[in-house]
C-alpha positions as CSV (number, residue, x, y, z in Angstrom):
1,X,33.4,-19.7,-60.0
2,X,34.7,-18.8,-56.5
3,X,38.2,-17.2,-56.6
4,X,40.5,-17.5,-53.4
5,X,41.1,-14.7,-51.7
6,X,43.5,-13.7,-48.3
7,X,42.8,-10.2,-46.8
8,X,44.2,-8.9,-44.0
9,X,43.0,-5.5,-42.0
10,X,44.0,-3.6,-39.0
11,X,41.9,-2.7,-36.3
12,X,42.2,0.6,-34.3
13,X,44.2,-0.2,-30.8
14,X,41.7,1.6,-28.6
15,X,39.0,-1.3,-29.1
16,X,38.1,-4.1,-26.3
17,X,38.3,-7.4,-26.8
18,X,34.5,-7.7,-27.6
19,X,34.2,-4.9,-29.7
20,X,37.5,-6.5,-31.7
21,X,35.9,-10.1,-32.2
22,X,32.6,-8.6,-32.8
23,X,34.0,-6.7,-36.0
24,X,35.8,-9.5,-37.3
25,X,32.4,-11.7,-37.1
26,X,31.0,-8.9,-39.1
27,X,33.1,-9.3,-41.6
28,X,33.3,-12.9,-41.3
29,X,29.2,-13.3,-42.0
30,X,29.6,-10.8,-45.0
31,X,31.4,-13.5,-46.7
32,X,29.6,-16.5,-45.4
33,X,26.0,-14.6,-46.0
34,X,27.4,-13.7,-49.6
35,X,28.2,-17.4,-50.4
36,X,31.6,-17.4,-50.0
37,X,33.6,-19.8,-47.6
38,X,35.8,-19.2,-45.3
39,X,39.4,-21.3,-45.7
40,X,41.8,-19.5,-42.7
41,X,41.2,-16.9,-39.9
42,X,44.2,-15.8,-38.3
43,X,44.5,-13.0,-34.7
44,X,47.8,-11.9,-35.3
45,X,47.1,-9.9,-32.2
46,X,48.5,-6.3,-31.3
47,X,51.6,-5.1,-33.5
48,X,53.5,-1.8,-33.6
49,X,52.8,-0.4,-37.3
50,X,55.7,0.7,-39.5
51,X,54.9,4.3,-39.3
52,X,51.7,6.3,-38.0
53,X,48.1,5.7,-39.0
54,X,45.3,8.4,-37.7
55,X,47.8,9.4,-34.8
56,X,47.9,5.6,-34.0
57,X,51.1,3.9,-33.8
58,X,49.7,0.2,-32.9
59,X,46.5,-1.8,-34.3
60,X,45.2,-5.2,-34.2
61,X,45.9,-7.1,-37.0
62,X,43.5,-10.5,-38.5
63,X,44.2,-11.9,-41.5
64,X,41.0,-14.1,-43.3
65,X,41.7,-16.3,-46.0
66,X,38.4,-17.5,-48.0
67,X,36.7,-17.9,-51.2
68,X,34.2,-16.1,-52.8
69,X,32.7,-14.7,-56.1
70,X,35.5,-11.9,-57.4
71,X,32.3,-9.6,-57.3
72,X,31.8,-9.7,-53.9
73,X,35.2,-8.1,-53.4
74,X,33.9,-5.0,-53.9
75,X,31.1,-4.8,-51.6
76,X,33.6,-5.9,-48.8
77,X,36.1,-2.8,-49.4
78,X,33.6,-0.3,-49.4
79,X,32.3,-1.5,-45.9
80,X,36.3,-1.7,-44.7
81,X,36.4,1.8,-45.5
82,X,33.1,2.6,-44.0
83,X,34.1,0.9,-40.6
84,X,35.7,3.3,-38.5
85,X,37.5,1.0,-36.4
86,X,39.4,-0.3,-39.3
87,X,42.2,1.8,-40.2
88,X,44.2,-0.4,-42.7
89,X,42.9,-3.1,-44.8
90,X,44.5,-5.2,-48.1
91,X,43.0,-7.7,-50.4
92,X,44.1,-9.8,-53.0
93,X,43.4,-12.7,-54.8
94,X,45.9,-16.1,-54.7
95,X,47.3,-17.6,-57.2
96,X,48.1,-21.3,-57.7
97,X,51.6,-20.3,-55.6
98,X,50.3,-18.0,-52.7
99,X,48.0,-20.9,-53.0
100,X,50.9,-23.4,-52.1
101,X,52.4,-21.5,-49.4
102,X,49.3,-21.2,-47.5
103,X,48.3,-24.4,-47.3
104,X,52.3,-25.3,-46.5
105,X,51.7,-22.5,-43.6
106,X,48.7,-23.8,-42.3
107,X,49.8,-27.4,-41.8
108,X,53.2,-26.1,-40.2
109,X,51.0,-24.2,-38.0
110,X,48.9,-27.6,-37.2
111,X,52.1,-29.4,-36.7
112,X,53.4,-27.2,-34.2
113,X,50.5,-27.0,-32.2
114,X,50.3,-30.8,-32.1
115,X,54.0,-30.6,-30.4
């Protein structure tokens, strides 16, 4: 049984642009390669962070949405910590309402694209 799952992590700011989408397909083929699917994948892009990580006061932000066995979760985690260039990270599980929303934000998201 494959749970849903939305995890979002933050990227040091002093990375290029290929070493940033290179990381994120490294996580990305963790889940695929473990059996898990991938539902969203979201660049949220460069953000200021609320207060100061590793003398960093910026990051790049992604946010992937997918399924997978809840025992996979673990094995992600520990290589988020291991990563250097990820200084933040947060994973949860949905529930049959975070469920709702996202779907609800996703086809907003379609629609306004479409305009």
């Amino acid at each position: 049984m494959l749970n849903s799952y939305e995890t979002v992590f933050i990227l040091t700011p002093v990375l290029s642009d290929v070493q940033m989408k290179e990381t994120v397909e490294k996580f990305r083929s963790m889940i695929l390669e473990s059996g898990g699917e991938i539902v969203n994948d979201e660049n949220w892009g460069l953000r200021k962070l609320a207060y100061p990580i590793q003398k960093k006061s910026t990051g790049f932000y992604n946010l992937l949405e997918f399924k997978a066995d809840p025992s996979f979760i673990a094995k992600l985690e520990v290589n988020y910590r291991r990563d250097e260039r990820i200084i933040r990270f947060l994973t949860f599980r949905l529930d049959k309402y975070s469920l709702q929303y996202s779907e609800k934000r996703r086809s907003n998201k379609k629609e306004q694209k479409e305009k």
